[in-house]
C-alpha positions in Angstrom: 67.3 302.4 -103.1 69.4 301.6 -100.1 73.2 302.6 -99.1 75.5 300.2 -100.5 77.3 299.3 -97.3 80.8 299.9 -98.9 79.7 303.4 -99.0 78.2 303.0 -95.3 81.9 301.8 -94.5 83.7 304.6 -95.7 81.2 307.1 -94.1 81.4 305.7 -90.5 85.1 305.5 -90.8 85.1 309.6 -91.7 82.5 310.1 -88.7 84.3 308.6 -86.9 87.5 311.2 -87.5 84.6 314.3 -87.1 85.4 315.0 -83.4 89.1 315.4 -84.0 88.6 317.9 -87.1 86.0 320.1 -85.8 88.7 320.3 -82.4 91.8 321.3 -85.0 89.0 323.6 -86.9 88.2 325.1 -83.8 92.1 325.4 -82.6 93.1 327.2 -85.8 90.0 329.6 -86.0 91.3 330.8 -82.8 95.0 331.5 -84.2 92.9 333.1 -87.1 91.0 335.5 -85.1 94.7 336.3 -83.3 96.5 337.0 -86.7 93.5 338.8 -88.1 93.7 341.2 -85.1 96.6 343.3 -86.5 94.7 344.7 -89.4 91.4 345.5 -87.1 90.2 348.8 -85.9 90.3 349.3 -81.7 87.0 348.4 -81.5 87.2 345.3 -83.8 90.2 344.0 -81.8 87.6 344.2 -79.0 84.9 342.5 -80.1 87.8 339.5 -81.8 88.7 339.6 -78.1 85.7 338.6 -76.4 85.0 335.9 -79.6 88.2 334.8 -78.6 87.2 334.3 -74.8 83.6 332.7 -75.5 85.3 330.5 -78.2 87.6 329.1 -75.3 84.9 328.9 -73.0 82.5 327.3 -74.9 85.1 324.8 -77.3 83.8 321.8 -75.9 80.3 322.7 -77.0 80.8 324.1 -80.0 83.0 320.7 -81.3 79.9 318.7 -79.8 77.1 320.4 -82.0 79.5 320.6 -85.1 80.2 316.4 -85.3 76.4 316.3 -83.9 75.4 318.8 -87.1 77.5 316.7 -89.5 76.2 313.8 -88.7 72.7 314.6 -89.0 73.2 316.1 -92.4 75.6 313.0 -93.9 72.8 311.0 -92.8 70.1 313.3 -94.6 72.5 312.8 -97.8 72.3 308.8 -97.4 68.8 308.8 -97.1 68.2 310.8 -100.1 65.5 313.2 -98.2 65.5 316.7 -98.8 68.3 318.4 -99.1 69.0 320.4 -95.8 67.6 323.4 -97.4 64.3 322.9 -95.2 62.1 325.7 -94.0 62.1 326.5 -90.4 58.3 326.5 -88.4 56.4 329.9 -89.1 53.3 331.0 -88.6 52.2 331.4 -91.9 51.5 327.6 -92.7 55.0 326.3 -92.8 56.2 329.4 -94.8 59.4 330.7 -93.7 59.6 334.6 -93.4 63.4 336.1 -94.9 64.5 339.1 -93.7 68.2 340.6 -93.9 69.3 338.7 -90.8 68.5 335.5 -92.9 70.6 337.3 -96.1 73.8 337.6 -93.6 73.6 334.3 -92.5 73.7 333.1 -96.0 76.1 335.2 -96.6 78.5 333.5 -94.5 77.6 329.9 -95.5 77.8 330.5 -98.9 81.2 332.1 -98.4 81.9 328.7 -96.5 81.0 326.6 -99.0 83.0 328.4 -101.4 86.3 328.1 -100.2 86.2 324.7 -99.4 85.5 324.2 -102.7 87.9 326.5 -104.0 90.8 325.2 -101.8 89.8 321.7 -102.3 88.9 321.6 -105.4 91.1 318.8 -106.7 90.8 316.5 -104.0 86.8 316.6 -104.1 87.0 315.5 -107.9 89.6 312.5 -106.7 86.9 311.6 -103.9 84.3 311.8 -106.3 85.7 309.3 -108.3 86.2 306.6 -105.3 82.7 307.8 -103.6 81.5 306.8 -107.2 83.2 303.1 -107.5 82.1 302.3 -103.9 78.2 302.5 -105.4 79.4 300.6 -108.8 78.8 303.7 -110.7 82.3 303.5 -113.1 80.8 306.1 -115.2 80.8 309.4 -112.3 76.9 310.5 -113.4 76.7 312.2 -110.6 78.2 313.2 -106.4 78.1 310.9 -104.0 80.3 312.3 -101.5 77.9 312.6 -98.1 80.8 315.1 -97.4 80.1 318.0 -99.8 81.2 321.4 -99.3 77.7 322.5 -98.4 77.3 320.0 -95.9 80.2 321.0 -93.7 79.6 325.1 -94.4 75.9 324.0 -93.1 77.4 322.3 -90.2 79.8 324.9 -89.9 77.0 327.3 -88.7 74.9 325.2 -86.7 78.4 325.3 -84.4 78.6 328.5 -84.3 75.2 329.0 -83.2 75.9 326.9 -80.1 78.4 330.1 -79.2 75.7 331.9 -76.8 76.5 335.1 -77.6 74.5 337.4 -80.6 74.5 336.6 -83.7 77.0 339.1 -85.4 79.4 337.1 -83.2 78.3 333.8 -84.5 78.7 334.6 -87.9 82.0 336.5 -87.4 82.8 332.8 -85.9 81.8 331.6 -89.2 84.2 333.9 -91.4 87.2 333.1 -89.4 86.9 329.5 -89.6 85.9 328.8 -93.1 89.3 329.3 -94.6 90.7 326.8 -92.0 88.0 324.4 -91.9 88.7 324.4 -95.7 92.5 323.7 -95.6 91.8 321.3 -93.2 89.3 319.5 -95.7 91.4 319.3 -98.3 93.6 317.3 -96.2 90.6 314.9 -94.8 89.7 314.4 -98.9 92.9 313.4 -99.4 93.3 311.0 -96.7 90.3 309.5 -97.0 91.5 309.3 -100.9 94.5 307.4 -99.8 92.9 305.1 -97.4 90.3 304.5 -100.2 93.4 303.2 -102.2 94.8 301.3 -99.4 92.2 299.1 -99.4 92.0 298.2 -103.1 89.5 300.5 -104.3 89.7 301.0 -107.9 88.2 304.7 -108.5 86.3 305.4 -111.3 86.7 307.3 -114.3 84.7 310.5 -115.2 82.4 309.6 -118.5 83.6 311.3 -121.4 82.1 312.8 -124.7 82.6 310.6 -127.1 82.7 311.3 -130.6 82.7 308.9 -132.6 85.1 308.8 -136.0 88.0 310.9 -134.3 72.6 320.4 -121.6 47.5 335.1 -109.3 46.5 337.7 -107.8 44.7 340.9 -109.4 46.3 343.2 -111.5 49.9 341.0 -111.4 50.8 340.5 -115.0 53.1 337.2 -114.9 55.3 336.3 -117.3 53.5 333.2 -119.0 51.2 336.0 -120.6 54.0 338.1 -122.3 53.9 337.7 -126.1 58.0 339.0 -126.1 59.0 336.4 -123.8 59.1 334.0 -126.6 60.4 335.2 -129.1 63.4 333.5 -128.6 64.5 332.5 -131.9 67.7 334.2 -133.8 69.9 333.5 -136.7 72.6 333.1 -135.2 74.9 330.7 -136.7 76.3 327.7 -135.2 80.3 327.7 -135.5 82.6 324.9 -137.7 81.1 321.5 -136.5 77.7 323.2 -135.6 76.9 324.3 -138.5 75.3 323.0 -142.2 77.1 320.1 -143.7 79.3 321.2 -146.6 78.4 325.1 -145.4 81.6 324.8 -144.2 84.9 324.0 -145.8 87.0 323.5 -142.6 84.7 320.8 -141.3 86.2 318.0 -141.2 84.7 315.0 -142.2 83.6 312.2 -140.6 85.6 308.8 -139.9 84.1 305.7 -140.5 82.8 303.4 -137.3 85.5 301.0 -136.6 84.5 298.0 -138.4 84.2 295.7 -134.8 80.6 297.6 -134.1 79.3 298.2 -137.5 75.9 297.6 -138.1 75.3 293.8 -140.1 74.2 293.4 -143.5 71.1 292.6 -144.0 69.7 290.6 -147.3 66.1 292.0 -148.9 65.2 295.7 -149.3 67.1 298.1 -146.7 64.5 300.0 -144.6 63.9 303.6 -144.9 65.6 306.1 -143.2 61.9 307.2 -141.7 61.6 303.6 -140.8 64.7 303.4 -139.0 64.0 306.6 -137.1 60.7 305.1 -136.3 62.3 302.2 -134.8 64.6 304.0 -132.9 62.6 306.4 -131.2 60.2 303.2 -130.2 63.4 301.4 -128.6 64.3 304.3 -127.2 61.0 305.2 -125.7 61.0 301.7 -124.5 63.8 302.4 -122.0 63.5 302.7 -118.2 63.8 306.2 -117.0 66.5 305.4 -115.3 68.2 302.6 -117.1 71.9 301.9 -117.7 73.1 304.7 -120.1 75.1 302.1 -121.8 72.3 300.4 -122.8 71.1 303.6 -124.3 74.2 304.6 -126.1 74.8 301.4 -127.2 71.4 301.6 -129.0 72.0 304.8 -130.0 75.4 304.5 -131.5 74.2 300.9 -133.4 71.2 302.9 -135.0 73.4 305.6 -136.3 75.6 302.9 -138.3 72.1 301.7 -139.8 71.2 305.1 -141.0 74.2 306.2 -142.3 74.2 302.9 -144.1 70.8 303.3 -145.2 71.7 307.0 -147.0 72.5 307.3 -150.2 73.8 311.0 -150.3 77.3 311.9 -148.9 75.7 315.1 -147.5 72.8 313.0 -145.6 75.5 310.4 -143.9 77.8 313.8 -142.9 74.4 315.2 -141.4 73.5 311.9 -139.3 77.0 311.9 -138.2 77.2 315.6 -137.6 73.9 315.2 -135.4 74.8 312.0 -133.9 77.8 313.9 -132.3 76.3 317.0 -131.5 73.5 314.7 -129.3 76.7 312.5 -127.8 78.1 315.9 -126.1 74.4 316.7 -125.2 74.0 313.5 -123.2 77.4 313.5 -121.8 76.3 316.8 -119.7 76.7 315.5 -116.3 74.5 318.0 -115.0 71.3 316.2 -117.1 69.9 314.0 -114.4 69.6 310.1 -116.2 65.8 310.5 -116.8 66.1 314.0 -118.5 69.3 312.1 -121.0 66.7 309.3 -121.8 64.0 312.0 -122.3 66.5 314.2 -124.7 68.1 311.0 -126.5 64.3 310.6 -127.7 64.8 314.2 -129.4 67.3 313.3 -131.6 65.3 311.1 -134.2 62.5 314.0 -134.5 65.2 316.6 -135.0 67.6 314.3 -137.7 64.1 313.6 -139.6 63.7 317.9 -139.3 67.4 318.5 -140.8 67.6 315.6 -143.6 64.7 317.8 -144.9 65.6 321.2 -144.3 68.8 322.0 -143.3 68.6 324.9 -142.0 68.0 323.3 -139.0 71.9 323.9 -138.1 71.8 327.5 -139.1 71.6 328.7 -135.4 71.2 327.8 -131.8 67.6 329.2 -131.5 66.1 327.3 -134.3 62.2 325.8 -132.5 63.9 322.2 -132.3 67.0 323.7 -130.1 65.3 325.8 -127.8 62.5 323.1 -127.8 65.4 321.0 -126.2 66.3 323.8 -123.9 63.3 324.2 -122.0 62.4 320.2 -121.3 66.3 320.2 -120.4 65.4 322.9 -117.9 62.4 321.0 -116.3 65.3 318.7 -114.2 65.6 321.9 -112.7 62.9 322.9 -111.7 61.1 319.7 -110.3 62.2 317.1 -107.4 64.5 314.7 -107.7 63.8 311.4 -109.4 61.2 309.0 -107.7 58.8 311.9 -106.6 54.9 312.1 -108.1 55.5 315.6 -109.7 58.8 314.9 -111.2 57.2 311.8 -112.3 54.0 313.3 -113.7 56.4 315.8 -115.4 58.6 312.9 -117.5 55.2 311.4 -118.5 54.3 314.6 -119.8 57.3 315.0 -121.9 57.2 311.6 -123.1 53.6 312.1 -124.6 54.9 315.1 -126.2 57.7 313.3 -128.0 55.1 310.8 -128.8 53.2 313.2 -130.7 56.6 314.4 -132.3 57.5 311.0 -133.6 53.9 310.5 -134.6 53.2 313.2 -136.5 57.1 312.8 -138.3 57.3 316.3 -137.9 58.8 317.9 -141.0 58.9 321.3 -140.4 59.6 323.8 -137.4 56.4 324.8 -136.5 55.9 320.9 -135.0 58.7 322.0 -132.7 56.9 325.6 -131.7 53.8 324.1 -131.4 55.8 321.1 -128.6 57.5 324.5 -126.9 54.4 326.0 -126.6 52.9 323.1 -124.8 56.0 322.9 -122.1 55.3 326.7 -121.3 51.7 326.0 -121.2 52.9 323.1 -118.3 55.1 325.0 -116.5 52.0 327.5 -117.0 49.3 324.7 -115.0 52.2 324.3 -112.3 52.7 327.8 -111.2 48.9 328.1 -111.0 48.2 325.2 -109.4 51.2 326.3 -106.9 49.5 329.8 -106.0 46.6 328.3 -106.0 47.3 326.2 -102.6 49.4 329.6 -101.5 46.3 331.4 -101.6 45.7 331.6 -97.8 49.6 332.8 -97.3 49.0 335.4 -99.8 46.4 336.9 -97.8 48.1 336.8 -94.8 50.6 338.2 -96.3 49.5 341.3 -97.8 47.7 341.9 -94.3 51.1 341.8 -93.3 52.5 344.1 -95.7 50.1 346.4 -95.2 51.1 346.9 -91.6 54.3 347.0 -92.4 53.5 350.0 -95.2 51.4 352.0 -92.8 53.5 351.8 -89.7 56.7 351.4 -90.9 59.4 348.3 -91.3 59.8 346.1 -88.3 63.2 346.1 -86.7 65.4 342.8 -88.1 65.9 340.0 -85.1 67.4 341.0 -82.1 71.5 340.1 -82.3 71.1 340.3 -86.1 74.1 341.5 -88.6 72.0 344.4 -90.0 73.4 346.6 -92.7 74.0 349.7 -90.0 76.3 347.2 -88.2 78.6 346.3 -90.7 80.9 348.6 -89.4 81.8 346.5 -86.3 82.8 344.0 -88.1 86.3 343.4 -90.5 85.8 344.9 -93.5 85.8 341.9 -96.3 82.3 340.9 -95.1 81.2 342.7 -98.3 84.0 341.1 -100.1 82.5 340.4 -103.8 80.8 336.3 -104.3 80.7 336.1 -107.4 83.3 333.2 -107.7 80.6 331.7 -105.7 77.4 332.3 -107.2 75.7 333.8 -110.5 78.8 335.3 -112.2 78.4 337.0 -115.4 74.8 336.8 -115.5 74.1 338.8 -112.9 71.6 341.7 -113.4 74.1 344.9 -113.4 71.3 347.2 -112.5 69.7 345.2 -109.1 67.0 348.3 -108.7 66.2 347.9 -112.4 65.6 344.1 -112.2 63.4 343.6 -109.4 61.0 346.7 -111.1 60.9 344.1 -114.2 60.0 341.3 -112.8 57.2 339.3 -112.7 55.4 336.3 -111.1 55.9 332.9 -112.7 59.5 333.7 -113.0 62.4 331.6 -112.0 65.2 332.6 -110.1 68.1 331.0 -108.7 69.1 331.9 -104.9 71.1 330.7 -101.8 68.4 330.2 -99.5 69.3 329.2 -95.8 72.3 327.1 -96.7 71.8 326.3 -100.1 71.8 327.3 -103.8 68.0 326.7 -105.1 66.4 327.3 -107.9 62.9 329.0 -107.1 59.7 330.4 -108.5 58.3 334.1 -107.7 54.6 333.2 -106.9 53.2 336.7 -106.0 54.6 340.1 -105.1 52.2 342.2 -102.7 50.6 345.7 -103.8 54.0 348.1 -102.1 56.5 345.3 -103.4 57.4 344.9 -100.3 56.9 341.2 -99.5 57.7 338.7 -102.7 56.9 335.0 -102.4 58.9 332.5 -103.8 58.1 328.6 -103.8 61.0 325.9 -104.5 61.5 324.2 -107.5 62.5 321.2 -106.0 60.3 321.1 -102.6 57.1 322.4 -101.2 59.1 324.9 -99.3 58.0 328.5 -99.7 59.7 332.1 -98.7 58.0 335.4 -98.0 61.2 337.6 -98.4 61.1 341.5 -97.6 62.6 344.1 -100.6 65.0 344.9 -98.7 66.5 341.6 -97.9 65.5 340.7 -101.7 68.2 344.1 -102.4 71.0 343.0 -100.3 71.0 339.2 -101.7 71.0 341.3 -105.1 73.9 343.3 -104.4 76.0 340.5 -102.9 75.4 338.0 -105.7 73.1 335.3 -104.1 70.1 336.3 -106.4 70.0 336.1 -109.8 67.4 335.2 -112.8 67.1 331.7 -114.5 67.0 331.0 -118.3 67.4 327.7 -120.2 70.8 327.2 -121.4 71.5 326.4 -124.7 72.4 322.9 -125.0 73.5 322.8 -128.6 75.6 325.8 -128.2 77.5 323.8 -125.4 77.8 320.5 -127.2 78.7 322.6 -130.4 81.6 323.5 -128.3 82.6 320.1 -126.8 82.5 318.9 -130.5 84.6 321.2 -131.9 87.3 320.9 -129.0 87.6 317.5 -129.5 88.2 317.9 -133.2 90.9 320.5 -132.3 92.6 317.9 -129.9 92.0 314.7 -132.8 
């Protein structure tokens, strides 16, 4: 799909402000580095000093290959190629080889990123709203700022890389102009905001949930063949709203539809509820991928009115309300990409046939249809973006599967194992086929291991920020990211963590400028090189234990699990009651 050329407007008119910024970025790095010399050690006020001097020497430059750097990337972000996350030339067949002086540099970026999105943070959700309604989307479904945070902390290092000194002095570079080039972003977001305004642009709103009546190799065990790792399934019990109609005495009850969009009256024999699910799921299914989500919640809200007309228990039409809004906050997850909201809409007649029968289906978040929406949820995260084969190949997939489903009118749970069983089995055929074509790295790189073993590590890249040199530079280099990445789920016990896992895994990482979510394809014999593939690319990474241990212990590695979904919208729902 092409730019729309109001958004090609607005992004030439902020290119064209790129040279001034990156000058007043560079000016106030400087005063940075001269403030931050109090606190610094002799030898630190040294090394700030001759940063200081190249940085004066070299401005012109490093302005140059900054607006040169963000241009490339806003452009990359138009064109909706990769993401700038691509793997540099090796030679290992386009696999990229991570050690810690790759871990440091990520470091810094991520750190980057961060702030500007910390310090920013309102004025990026203003621009998103204006970026939005210059591409006629009113609804916000998703960024279309060319001018994210991780752009500009990507761009941020390419200029410092044009410094031609080593690379501990680059990155220090980096990590005194971050907090700078952030404070000056805020500012450009909201200009641009304001001139956005000026011109008559109406911005658009973000889409609420609405609820109506008030997300191979020998001897390596991986983890598709480990009976425990799917035995998922609790009783835990879903809270107020979440749970079994009339379980709960302080849920409250439904409201009518307003009487504008209730369903007509029909004369002759009312159809079946099964018939009306039927229906549903074949308009549904009938859908484009990525068609107007009005269209689809339109449909979906005018077949809820039919079946709750169509009930003839009080306790059914509570259910179909009850999962009618429980699905609304599902779909209104603006991190569900528009193909994977079609795909889990589909879900909803399947599971409302599963709890008019047994009700128990509401008893807790792991019950088979929940977590059977977890894990095709997750697939959006692990595949391309829309329009590519394999992300393709994997909707069709899904959509057979749901076929089946509404086919077969499942009536018990063991439909919904049998459907999670087959996803695993999927992701299963992937991760093969993915090592598979790795096969030839995989040699190499246990040759290479092996070398390494016997003769001892090879020294990091010449100029590189290893961990012995972390004394020459200011201390809060090992300040904590957590704000920034994984959070509470990461593993306390890093040592621990990597001993337990295992290859088919997934993880999510900042890898060279970016926050992916990646599969561990092989580990060698020692443990000493792990091979990871992208989720979302072809790109693949042969990172060393010890780099794997420092991303671990500065919060840029962590493991990846299906959220619940249901416990998230059971939240939402019961919010919005509390604010009703």
């Amino acid at each position: 799909m092409s730019t729309p050329d109001a958004l090609l407007r607005f992004v030439d008119d902020e290119l064209m402000r790129a040279p001034l910024l990156a000058e007043q970025m560079v000016e106030e790095a400087l005063a940075a580095i001269g403030r931050d010399a109090a606190g610094m050690t002799s030898r630190e006020r040294s090394l700030a000093a001759d940063l200081q001097r190249a940085l004066n020497l070299h401005r012109p430059l490093v302005t140059r290959e900054f607006v040169r750097a963000l241009t490339e990337y806003v452009q990359r972000e138009l064109n909706q190629e990769e993401s700038t996350r691509n793997a540099p030339p090796s030679g290992l067949g386009g696999l990229s080889l991570v050690d810690e002086s790759q871990v440091e540099v990520d470091v810094e970026v991520s750190r980057s990123i961060e702030a500007i999105r910390s310090v920013a943070e309102y004025e990026l959700r203003e621009l998103m709203t204006y970026t939005s309604a210059l591409v006629g989307d009113m609804d916000v479904a998703r960024d279309y700022n060319p001018f994210r945070p991780e752009v500009l902390g990507r761009s941020l290092w390419d200029a410092a890389q044009a410094l031609p000194m080593q690379r501990g002095y680059q990155l220090a570079l980096v990590r005194h102009a971050c907090m700078p080039l952030a404070q000056l972003m805020r500012k450009s977001y909201a200009g641009a905001c304001a001139r956005l305004e000026s011109m008559g642009v109406e911005p658009a709103v973000y889409r609420t949930i609405i609820v109506f009546g008030s997300r191979r190799s020998q001897g390596q065990q991986d983890s598709f063949f480990d009976p425990g790792s799917n035995r998922a399934e609790s009783t835990t019990p879903l809270p107020g709203a979440g749970g079994r109609p009339g379980s709960q005495a302080q849920t409250p009850p439904p409201a009518p539809a307003p009487a504008q969009t209730s369903a007509p009256r029909r004369s002759g024999p009312s159809p079946s509820i099964d018939q009306l699910l039927a229906r549903t799921d074949e308009m549904l299914r009938s859908l484009p991928p990525d068609g107007s989500p009005h269209q689809r919640e339109h449909l979906r809200k005018l077949q809820r009115q039919e079946l709750v007309a169509s009930a003839d228990k009080p306790a059914d039409r509570e259910l179909i309300e009850l999962i009618g809004r429980l699905f609304d906050a599902v779909l209104g997850d603006r991190r569900l990409g528009a193909d994977m909201q079609t795909l889990l809409a589909r879900l909803q007649m399947p599971a409302l046939r599963l709890a008019l029968r047994d009700p128990a289906t509401l008893d807790n978040y792991t019950h088979p249809v929940w977590l059977l929406m977890d894990r095709i949820a997750l697939q959006g995260d692990l595949h391309p973006p829309p329009g590519d084969p394999e992300r393709t190949r994997m909707l069709r997939f899904m959509h057979g599967l749901l076929d089946t489903l509404a086919q077969e009118q499942a009536r018990d749970s063991d439909a919904f194992r049998w459907a999670r069983e087959r996803v695993m089995a999927y992701e299963r055929s992937r991760f093969e086929q993915r090592r598979e074509a790795a096969e030839a790295e995989l040699h190499s790189l246990q040759a290479l291991e092996d070398q390494a073993v016997a003769g001892g590590p090879p020294p990091t890249s010449p100029g590189a920020l290893d961990v012995g040199q972390l004394d020459t530079v200011p201390a809060d280099l090992l300040d904590d990211l957590s704000a920034a990445g994984p959070g509470d789920h990461h593993p306390s016990d890093g040592a621990q963590w990597l001993r337990n896992r295992r290859s088919g895994e997934w993880v999510h990482m900042f890898m060279q400028g970016a926050w992916v979510n990646a599969q561990l394809l092989w580990y060698g014999a020692h443990r000493e090189y792990w091979l990871f593939a992208d989720g979302a690319s072809a790109n693949t990474w042969a990172i060393r234990h010890r780099a794997i241990e420092r991303m671990l212990q500065l919060q840029l590695l962590t493991g990846l699990q299906p959220r619940s979904l249901i416990r998230e919208a059971a939240n939402r729902v019961l919010r919005k009651l509390g604010e009703a």
